[in-house]
C-alpha positions in Angstrom: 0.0 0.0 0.0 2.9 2.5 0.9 4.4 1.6 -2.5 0.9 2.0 -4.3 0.9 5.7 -2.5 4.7 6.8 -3.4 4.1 5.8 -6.8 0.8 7.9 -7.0 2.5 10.8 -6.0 5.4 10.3 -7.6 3.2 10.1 -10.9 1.2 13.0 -9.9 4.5 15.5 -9.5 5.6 14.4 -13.1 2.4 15.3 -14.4 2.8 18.8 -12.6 5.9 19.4 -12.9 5.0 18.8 -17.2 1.7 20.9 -17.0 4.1 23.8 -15.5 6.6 23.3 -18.5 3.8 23.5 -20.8 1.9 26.1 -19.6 4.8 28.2 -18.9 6.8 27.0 -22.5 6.8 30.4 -24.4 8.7 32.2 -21.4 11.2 29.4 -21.3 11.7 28.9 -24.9 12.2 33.1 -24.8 14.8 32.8 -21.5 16.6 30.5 -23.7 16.8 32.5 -27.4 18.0 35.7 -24.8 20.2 33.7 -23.3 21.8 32.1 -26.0 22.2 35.1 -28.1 25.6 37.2 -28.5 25.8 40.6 -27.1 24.4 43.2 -28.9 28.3 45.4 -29.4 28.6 48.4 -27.5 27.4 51.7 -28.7 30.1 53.4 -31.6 30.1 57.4 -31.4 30.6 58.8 -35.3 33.9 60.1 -34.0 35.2 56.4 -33.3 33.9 55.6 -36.8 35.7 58.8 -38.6 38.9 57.9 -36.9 39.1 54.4 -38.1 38.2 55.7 -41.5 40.9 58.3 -41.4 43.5 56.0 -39.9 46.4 55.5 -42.2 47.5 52.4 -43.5 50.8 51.1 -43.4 53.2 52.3 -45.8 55.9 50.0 -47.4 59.2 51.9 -48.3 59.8 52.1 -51.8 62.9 54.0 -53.9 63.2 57.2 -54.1 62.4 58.9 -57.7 64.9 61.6 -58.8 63.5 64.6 -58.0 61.4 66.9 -60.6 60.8 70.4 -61.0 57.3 71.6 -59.7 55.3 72.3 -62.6 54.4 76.1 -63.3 50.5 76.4 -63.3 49.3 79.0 -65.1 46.5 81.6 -63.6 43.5 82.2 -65.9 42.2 86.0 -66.2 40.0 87.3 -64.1 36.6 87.3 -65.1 34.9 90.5 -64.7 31.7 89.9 -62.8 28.1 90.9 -63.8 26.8 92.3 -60.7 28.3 92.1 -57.5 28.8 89.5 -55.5 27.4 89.2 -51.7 29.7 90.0 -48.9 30.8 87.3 -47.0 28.7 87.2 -43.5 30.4 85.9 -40.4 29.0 82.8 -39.1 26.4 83.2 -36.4 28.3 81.9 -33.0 25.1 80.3 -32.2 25.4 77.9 -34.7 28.1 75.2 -34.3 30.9 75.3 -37.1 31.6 73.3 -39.9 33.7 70.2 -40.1 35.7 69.4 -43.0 36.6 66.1 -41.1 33.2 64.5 -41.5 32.1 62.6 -44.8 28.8 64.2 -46.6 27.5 60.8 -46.5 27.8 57.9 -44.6 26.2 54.2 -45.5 25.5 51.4 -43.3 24.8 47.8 -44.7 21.4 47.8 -43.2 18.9 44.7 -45.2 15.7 46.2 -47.2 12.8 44.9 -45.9 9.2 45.6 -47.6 6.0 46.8 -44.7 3.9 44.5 -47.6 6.2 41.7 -48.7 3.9 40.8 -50.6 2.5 43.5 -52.4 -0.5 43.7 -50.2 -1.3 47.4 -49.5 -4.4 46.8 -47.3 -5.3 48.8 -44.4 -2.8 46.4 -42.0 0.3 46.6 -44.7 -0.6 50.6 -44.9 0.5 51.7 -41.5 3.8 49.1 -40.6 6.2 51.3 -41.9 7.5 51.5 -38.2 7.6 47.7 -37.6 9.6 47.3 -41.4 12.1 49.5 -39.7 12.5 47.7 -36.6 13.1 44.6 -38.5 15.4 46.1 -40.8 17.2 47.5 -37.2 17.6 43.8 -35.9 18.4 42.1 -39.1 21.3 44.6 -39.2 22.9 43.8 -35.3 22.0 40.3 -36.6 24.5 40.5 -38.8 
């Protein structure tokens, strides 16, 4: 009878204990994708970015060229303007000054993605332009 009783129980736990895994199996199968993912890397400033950019590469030594005379450019005339051209206007100090060190443009290889994959413009597809980003966002740290 004692043996009857511990196997009861026994079976009883199991079946608990496998309810609770099922019931609960979307929060464990998302503890384990988090867990198992690599880091996100650590924020880059533009600055970090610029000065890899601009870092030079290594140079290998190679022989020197007999040296040449500079060559004499020639000036063309001066054009005599139209109509006058605009004073030059100092920069207003509340505006923050130019910097010939950063590039006009700068392109990350972020993936496309369509908000209607498949051409469906309905009334969902018209308004996930903010999700398409998103996606676009992770596919990028992704890699």
């Amino acid at each position: 009878m004692k043996r009857l009783r511990l196997l009861a129980s026994s079976f009883i736990l199991i079946i608990a204990f496998g309810a609770a895994l099922y019931t609960q199996r979307v929060r464990l199968s998302d503890f384990a994708r988090v867990w198992s993912q690599p880091a996100v890397p650590e924020s880059v400033t533009y600055e970090q970015v610029i000065q890899e950019q601009e870092a030079p590469l290594p140079v290998e030594p190679q022989a020197e060229e007999p040296a040449q005379e500079p060559a004499v450019e020639e000036t063309p005339p001066a054009l005599e303007p139209d109509a006058e051209e605009p004073a030059e206007t100092e920069p207003d100090p509340q505006l923050p000054a130019p910097s010939p060190q950063l590039p006009d443009e700068f392109n990350l290889a972020v993936p496309f993605t369509s908000q209607a994959p498949f051409a469906n413009w309905d009334d969902v597809h018209e308004e996930t332009c903010e999700e398409a980003s998103v996606y676009m966002v992770h596919l990028y740290y992704e890699g």
